[in-house]
DSSP file (Angstrom, degrees, kcal/mol; ACC not computed):
  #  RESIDUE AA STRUCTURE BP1 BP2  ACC     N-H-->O    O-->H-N    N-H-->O    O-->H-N    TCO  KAPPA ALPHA  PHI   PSI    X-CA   Y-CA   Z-CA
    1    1 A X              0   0    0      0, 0.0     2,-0.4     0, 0.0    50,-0.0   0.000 360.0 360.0 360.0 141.9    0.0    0.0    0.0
    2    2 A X        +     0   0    0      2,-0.0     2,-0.2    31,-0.0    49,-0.0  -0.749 360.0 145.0-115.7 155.5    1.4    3.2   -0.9
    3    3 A X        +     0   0    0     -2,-0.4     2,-0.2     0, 0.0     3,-0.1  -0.915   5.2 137.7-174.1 151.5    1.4    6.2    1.5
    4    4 A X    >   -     0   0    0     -2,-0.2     3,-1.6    29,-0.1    28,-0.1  -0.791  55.4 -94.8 168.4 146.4    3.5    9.1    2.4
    5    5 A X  T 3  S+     0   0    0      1,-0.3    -1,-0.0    -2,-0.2    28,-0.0   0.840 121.3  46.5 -29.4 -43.1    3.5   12.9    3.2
    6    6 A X  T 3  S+     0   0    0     -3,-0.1    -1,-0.3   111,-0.1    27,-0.1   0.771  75.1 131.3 -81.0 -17.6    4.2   13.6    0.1
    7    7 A X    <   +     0   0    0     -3,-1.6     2,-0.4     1,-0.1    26,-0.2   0.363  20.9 169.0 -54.8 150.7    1.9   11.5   -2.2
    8    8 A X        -     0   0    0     24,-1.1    24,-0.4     2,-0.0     2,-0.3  -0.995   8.7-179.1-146.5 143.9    0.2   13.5   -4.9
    9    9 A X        +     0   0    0     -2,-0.4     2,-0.3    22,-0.2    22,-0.2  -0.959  16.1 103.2-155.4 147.8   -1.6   11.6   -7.8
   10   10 A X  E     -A   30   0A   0     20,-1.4    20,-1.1    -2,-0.3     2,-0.5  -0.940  64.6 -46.5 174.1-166.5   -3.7   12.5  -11.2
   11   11 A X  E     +A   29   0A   0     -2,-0.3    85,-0.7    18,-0.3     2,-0.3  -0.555  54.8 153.2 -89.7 117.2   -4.0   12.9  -14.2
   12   12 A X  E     -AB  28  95A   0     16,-3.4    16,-1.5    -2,-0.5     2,-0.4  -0.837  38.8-112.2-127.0-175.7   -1.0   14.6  -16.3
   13   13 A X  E     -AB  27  94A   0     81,-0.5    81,-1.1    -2,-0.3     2,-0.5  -0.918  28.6-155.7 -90.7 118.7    0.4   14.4  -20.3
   14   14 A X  E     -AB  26  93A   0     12,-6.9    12,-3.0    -2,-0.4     2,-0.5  -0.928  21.9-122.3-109.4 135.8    3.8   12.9  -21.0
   15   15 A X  E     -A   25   0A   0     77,-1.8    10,-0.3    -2,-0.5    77,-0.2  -0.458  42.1-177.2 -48.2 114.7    5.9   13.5  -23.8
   16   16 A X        -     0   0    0      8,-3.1     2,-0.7    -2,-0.5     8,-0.3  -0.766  25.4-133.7-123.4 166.8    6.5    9.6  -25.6
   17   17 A X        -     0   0    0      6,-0.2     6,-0.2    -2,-0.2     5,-0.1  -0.972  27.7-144.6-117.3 120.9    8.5    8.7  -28.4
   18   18 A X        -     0   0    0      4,-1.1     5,-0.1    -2,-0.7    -1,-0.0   0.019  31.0 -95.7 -62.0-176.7    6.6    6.4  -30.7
   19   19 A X  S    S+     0   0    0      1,-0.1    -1,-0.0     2,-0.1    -2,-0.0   0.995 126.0  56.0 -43.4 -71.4    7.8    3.4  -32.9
   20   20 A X  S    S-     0   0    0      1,-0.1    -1,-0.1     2,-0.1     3,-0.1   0.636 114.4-117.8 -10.8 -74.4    7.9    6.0  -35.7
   21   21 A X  S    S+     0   0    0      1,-0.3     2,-0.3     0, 0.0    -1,-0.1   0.037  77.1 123.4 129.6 -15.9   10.1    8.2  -34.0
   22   22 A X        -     0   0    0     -5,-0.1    -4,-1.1     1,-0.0     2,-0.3  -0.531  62.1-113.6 -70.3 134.8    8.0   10.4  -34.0
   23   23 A X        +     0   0    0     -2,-0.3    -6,-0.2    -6,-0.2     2,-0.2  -0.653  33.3 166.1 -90.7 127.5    6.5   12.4  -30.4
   24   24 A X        -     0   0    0     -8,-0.3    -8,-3.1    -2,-0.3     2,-0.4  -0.313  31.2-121.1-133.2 158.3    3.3   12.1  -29.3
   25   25 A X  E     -A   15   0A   0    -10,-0.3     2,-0.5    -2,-0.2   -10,-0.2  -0.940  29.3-157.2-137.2 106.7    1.6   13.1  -25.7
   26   26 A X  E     -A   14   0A   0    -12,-3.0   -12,-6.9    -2,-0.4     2,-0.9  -0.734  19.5-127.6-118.7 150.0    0.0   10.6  -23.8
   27   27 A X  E     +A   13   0A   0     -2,-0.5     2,-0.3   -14,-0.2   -14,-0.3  -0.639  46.9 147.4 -55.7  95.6   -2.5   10.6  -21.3
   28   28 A X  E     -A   12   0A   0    -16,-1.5   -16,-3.4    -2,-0.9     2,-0.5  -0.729  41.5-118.8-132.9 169.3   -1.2    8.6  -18.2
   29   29 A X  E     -AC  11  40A   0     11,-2.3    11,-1.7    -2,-0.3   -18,-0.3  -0.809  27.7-160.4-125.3 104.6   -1.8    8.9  -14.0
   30   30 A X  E     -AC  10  39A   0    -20,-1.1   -20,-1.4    -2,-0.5     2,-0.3  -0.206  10.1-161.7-111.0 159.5    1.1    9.5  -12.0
   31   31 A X  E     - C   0  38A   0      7,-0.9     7,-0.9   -22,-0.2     2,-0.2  -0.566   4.0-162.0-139.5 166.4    1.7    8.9   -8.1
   32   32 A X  E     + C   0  37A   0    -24,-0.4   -24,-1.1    -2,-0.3     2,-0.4  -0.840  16.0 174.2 -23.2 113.2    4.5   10.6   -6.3
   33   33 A X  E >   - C   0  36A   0      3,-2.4     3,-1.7    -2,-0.2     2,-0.4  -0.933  63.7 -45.4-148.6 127.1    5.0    8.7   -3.1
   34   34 A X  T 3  S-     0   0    0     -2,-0.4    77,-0.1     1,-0.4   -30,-0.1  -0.391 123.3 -26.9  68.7-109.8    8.0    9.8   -1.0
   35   35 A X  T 3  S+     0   0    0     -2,-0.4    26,-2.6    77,-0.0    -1,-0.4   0.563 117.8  97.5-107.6 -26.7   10.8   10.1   -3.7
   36   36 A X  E <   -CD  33  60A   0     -3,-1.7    -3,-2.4    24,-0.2     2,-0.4  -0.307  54.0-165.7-103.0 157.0    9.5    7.7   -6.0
   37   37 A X  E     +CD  32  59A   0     22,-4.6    22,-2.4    -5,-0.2     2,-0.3  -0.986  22.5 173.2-143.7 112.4    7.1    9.1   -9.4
   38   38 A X  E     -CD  31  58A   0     -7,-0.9    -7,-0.9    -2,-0.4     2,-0.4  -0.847  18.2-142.6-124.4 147.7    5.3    6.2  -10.9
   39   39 A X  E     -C   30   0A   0     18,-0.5    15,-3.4    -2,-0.3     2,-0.4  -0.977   9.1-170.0-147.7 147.3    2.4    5.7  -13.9
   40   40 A X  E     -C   29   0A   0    -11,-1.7   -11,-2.3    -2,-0.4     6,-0.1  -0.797  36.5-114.6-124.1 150.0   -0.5    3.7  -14.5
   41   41 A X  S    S-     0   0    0     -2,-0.4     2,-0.3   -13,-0.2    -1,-0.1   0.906  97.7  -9.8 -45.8 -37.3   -2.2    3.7  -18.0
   42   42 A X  S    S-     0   0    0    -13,-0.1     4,-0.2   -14,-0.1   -13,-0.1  -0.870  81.4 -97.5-167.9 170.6   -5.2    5.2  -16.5
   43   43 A X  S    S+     0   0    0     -2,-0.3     4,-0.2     2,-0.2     5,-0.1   0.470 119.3  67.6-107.0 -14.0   -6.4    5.9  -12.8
   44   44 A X  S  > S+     0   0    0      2,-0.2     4,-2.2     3,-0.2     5,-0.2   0.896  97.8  57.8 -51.2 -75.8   -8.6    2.4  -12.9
   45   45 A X  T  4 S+     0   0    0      1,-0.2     4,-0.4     2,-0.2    -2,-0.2   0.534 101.8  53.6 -28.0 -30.6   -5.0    0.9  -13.0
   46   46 A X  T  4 S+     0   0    0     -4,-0.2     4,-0.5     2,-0.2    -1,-0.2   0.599 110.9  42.4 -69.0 -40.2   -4.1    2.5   -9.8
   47   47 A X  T >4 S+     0   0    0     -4,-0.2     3,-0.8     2,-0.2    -2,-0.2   0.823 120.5  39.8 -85.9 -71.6   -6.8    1.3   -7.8
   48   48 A X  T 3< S+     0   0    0     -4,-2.2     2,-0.8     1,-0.2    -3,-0.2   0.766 134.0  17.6 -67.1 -61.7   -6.9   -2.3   -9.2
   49   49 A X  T 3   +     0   0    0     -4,-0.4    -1,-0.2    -5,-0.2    -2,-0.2  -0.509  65.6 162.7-124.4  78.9   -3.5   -2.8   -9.3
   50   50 A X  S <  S+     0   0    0     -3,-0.8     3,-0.2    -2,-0.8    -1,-0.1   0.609  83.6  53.8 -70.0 -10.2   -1.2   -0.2   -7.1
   51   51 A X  S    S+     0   0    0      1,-0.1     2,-1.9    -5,-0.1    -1,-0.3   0.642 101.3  67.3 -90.4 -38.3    2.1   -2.4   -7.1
   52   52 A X        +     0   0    0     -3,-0.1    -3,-0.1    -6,-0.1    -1,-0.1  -0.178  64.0 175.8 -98.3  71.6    2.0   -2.7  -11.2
   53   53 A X        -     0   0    0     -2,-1.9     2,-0.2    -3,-0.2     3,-0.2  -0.087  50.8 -76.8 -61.8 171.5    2.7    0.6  -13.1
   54   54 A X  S >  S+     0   0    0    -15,-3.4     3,-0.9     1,-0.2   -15,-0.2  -0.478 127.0  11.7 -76.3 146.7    3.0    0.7  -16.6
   55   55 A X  T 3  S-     0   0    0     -2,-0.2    -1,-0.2     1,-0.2    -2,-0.1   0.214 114.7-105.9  69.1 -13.5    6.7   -0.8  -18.0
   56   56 A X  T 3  S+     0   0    0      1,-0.3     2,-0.4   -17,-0.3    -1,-0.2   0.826  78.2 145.7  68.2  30.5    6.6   -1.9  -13.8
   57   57 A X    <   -     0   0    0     -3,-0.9   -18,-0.5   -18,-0.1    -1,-0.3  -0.955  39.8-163.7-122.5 118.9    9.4    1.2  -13.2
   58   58 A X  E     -D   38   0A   0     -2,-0.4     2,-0.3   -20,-0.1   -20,-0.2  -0.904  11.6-158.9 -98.9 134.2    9.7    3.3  -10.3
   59   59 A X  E     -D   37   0A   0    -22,-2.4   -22,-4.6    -2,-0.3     2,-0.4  -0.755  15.1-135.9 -95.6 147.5   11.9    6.7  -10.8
   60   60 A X  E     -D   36   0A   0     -2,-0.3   -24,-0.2   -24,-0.2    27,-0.1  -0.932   3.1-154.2-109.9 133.4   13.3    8.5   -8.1
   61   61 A X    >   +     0   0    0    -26,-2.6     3,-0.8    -2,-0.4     2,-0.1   0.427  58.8 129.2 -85.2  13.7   12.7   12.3   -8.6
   62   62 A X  T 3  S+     0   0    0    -27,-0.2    -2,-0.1     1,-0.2    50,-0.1  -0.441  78.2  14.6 -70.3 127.2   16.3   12.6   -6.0
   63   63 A X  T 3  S+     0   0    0      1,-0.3    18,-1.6    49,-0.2     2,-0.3   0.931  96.3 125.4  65.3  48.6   18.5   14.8   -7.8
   64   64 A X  E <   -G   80   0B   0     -3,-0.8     2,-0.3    16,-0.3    -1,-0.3  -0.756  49.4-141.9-123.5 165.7   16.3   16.4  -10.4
   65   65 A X  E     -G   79   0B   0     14,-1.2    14,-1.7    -2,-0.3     2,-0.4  -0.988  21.5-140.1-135.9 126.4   15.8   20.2  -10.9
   66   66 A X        -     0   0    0     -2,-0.3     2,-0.3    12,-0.2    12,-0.1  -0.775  15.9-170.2-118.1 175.6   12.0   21.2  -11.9
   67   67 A X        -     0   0    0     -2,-0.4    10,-2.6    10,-0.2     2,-0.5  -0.930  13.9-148.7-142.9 151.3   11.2   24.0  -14.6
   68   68 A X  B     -E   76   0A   0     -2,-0.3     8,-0.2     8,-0.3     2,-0.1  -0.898  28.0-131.3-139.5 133.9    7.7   25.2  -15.1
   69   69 A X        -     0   0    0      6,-1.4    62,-0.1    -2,-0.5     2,-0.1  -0.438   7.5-121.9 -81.6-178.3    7.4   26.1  -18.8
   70   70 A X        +     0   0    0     -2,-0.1     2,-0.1     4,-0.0    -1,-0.0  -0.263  67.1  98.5-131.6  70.4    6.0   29.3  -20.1
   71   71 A X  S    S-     0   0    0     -2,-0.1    -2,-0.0     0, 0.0    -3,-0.0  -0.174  82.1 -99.1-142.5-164.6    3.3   28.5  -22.2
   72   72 A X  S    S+     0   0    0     -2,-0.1    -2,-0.0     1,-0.1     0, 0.0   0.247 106.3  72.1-115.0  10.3   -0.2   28.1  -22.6
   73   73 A X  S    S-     0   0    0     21,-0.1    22,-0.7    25,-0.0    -1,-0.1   0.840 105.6-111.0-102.1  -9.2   -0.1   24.5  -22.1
   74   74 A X        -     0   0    0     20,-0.2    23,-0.1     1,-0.1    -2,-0.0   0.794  49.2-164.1  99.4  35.2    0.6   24.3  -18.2
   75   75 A X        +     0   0    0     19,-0.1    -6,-1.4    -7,-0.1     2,-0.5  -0.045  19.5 176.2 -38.5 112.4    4.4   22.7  -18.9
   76   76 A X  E     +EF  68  93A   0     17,-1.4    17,-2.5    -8,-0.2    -8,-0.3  -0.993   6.1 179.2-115.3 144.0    6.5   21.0  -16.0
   77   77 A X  E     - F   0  92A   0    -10,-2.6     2,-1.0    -2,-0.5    15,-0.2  -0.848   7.0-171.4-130.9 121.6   10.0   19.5  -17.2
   78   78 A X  E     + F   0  91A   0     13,-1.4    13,-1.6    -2,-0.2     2,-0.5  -0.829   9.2 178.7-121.4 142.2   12.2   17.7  -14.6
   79   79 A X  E     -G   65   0B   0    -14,-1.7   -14,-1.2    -2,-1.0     2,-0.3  -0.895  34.2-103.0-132.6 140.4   15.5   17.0  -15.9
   80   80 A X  E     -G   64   0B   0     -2,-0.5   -16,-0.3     9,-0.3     2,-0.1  -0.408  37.2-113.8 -64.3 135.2   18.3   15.3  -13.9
   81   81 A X     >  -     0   0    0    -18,-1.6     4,-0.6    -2,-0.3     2,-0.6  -0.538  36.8-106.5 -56.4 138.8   21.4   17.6  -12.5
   82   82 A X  T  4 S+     0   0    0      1,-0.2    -1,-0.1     2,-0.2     4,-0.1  -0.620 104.8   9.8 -47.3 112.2   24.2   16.8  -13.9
   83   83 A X  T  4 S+     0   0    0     -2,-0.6    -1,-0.2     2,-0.1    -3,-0.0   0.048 107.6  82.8 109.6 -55.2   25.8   15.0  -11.1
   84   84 A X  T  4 S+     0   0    0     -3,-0.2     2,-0.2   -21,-0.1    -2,-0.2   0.683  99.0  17.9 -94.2 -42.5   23.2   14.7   -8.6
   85   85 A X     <  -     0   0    0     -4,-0.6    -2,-0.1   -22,-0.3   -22,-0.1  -0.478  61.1-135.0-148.7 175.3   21.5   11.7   -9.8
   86   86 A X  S    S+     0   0    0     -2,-0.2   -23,-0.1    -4,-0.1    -4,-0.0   0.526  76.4 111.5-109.4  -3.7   22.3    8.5  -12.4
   87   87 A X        +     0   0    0    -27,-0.1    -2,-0.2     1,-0.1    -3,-0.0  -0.279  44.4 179.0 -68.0 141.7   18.9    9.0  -13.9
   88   88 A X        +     0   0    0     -6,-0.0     2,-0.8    -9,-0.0    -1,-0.1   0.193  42.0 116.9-131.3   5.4   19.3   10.4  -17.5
   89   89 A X        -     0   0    0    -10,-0.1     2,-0.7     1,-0.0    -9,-0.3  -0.564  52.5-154.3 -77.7 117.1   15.6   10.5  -18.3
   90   90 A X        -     0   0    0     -2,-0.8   -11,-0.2   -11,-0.2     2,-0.1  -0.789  11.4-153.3 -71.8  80.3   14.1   14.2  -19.0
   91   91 A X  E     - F   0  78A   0    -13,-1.6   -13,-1.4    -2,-0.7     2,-0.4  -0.432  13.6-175.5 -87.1 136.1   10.3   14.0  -18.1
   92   92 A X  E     + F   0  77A   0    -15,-0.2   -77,-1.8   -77,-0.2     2,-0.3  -0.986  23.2 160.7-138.8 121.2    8.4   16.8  -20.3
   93   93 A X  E     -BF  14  76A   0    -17,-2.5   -17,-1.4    -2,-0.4     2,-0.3  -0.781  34.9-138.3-152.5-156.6    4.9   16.8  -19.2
   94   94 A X  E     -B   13   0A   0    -81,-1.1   -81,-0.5    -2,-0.3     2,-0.3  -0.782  10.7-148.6-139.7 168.6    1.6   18.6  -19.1
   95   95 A X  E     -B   12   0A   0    -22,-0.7   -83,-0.1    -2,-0.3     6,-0.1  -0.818  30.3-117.5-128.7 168.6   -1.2   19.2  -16.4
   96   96 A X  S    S+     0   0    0    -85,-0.7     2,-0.2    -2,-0.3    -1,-0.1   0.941  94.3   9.2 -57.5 -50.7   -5.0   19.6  -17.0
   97   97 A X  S >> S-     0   0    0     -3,-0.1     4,-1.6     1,-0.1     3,-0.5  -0.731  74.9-106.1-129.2 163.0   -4.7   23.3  -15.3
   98   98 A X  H 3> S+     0   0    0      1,-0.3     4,-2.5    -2,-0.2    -1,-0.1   0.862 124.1  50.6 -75.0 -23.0   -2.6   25.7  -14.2
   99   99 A X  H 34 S+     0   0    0      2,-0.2    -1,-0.3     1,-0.2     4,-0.2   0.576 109.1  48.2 -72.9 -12.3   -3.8   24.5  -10.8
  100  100 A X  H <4 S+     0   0    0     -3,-0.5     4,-0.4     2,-0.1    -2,-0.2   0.644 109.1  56.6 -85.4 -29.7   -3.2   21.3  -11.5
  101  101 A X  H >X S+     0   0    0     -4,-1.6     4,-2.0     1,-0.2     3,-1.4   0.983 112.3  39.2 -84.2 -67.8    0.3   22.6  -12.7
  102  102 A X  T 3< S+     0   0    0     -4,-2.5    -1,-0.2     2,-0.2    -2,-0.1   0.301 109.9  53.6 -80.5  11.2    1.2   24.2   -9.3
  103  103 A X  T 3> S+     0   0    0     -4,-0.2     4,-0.7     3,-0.1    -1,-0.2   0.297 118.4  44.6 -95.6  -5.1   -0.2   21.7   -6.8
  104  104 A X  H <> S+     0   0    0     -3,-1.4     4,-1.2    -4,-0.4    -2,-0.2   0.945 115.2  45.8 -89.8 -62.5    2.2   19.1   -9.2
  105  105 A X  H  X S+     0   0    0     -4,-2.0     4,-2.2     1,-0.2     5,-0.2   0.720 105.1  56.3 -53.5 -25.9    5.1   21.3   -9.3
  106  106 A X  H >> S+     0   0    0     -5,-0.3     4,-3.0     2,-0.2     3,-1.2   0.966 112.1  52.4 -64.9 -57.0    5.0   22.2   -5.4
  107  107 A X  H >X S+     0   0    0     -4,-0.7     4,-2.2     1,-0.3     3,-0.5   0.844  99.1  56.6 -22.7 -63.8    5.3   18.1   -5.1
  108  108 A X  H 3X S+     0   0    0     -4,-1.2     4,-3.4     1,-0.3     5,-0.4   0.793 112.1  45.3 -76.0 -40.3    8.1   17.7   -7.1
  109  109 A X  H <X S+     0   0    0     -4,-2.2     4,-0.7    -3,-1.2     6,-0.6   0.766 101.5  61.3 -85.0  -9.2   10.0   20.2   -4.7
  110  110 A X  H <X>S+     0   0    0     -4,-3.0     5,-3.5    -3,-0.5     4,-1.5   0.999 117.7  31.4 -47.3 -60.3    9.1   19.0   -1.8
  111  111 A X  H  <5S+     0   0    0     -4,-2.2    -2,-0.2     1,-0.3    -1,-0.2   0.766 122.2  46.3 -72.4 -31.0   10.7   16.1   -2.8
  112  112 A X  H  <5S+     0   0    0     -4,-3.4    -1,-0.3    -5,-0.2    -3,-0.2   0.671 125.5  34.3 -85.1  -3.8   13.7   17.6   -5.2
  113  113 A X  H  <5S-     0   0    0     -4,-0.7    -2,-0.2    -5,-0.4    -1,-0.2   0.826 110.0-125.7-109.5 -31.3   14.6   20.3   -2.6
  114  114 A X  T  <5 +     0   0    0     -4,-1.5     2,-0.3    -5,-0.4    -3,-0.2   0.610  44.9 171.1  80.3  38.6   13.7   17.9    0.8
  115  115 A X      < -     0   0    0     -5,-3.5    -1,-0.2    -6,-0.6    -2,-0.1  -0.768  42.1-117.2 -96.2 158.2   11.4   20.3    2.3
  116  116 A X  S    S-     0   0    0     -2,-0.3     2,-0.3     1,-0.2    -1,-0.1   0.684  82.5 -20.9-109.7 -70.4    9.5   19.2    5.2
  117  117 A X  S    S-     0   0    0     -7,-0.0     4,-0.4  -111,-0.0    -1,-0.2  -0.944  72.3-106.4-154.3 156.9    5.5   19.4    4.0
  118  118 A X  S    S+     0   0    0     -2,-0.3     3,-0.4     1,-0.2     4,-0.3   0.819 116.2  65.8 -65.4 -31.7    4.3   21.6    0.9
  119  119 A X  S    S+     0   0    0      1,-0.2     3,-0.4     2,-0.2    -1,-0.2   0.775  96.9  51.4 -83.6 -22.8    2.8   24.0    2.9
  120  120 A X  S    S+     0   0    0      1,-0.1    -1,-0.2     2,-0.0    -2,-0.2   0.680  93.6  85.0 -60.7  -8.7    6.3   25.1    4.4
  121  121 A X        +     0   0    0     -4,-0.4     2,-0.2    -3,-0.4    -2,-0.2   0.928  64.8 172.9 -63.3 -42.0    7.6   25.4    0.4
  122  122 A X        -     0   0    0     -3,-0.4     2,-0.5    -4,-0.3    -1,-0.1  -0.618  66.5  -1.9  45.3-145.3    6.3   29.4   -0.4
  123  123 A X  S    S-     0   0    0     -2,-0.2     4,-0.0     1,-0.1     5,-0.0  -0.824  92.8-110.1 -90.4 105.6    7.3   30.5   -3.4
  124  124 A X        -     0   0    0     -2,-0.5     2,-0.3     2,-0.1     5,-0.1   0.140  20.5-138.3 -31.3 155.0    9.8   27.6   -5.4
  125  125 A X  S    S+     0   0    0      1,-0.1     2,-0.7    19,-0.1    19,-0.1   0.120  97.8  45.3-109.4-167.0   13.5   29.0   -5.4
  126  126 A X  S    S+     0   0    0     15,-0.3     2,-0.4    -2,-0.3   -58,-0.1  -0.105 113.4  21.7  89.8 -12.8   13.7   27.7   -9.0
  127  127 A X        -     0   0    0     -2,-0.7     2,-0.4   -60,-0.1   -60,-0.1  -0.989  65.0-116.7-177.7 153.8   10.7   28.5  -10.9
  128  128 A X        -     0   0    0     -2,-0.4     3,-0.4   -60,-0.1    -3,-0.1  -0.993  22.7-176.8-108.8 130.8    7.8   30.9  -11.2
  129  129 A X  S    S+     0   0    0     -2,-0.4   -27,-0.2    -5,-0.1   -28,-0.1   0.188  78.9  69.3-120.5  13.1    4.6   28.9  -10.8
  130  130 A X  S    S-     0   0    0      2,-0.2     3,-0.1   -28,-0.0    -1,-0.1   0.515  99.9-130.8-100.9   3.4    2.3   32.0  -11.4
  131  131 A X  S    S+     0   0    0     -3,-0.4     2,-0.2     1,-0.2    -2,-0.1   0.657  85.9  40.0  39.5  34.5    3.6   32.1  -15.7
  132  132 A X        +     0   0    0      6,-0.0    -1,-0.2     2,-0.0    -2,-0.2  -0.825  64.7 139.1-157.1-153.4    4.2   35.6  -15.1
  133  133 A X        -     0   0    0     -2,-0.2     5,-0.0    -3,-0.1    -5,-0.0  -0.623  50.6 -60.4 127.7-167.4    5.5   38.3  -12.6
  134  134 A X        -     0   0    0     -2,-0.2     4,-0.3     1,-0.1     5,-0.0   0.095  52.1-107.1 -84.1-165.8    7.5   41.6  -12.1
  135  135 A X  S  > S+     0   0    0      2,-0.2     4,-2.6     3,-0.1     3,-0.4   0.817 116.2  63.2 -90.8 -28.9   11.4   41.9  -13.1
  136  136 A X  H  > S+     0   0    0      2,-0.2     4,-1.5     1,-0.2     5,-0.3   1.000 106.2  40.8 -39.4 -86.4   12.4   41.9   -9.9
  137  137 A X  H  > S+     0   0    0      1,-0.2     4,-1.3     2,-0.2    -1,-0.2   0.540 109.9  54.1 -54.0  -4.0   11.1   38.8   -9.5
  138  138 A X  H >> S+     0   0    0     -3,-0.4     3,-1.7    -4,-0.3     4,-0.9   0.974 113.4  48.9 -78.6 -64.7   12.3   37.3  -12.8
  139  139 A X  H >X S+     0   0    0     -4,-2.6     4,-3.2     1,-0.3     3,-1.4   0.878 115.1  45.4 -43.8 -74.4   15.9   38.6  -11.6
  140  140 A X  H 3X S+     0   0    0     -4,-1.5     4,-2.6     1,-0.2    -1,-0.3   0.753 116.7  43.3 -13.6 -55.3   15.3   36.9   -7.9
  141  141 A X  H <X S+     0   0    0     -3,-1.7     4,-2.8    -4,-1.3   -15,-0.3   0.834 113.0  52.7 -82.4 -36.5   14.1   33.8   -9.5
  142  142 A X  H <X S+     0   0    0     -3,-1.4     4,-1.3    -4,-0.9    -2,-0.2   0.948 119.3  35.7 -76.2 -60.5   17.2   34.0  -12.3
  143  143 A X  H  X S+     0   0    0     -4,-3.2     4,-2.3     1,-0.3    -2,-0.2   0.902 118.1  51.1 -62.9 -60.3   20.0   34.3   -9.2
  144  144 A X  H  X S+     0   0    0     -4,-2.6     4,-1.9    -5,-0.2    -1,-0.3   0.786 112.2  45.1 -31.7 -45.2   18.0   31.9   -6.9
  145  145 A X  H  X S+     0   0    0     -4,-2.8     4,-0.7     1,-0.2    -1,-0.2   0.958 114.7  47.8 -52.1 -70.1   17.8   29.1  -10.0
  146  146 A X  H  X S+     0   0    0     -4,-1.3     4,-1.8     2,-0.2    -1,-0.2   0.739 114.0  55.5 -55.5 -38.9   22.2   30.0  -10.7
  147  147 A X  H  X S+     0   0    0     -4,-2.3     4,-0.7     2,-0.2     3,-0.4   0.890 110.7  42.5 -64.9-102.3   22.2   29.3   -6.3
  148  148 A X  H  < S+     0   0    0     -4,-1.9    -2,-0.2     1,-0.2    -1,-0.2   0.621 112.0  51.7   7.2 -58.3   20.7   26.1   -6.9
  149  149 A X  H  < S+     0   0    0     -4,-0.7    -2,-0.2     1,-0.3    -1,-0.2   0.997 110.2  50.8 -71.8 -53.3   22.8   25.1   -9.8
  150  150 A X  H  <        0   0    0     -4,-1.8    -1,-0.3    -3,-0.4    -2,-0.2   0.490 360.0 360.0 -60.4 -26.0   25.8   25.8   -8.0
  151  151 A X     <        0   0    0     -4,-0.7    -1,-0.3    -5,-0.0    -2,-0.2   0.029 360.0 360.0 -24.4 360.0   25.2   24.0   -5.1
């Protein structure tokens, strides 16, 4: 049974690569539990079977960086640090809403930053999760990000 402070689960879009070669965006349902980011075909698939994700591969989101795009489609990307991780997989993905988009992205730093509970986060060191803001804050967000890296 899966359970943890963190756990977050719904429905997002992932970037896939087809036979073809060509890329596609599929519908899947993702869990976050602890460090581990898991997907089931469909949220039916969760319930009946919570041990068997799709391909049966768990990632750990340890030592990932996350990146809010700035679009109209509600963009996350979390790409591994160079360093930080052995994972070499880049997850490019989608949520329904922008609310959907910034109760997924707060997850994903709880867990990539270690903080405590989501509601301790504020405003991500790393990212804007409001797809706008002043200059100030673009500059803030730009030296916090370069903090981060350098760490």
């Amino acid at each position: 049974k899966r359970s943890s402070a963190f756990l977050h689960k719904g429905y997002l879009e992932k970037k896939a690569h087809n036979r073809t070669g060509s890329m596609a965006w599929q519908q899947r349902y993702f869990v976050v539990d602890g460090n581990e980011f898991v997907y089931y075909r469909d949220q039916q698939s969760f319930l009946n079977k919570p041990h068997a994700p799709c391909k049966r591969t768990v990632f750990s989101l340890k030592g990932y960086e996350v990146l809010v795009g700035q679009d109209a489609f509600f963009s996350i990307i979390l790409r591994p640090v160079k360093g930080a991780t052995s994972e070499s997989r880049t997850w490019e993905l989608r949520a329904p809403s922008e609310t959907e988009r910034v109760a997924w992205c707060r997850v994903f730093l709880d867990v990539t930053l270690g903080c405590a509970a989501s509601d301790d986060l504020g405003r991500p060191t790393n990212t804007s999760l409001n797809g706008g803001g002043s200059d100030d804050e673009a500059e803030e967000q730009e030296g916090e990000s370069a903090a981060l890296e350098a760490s």
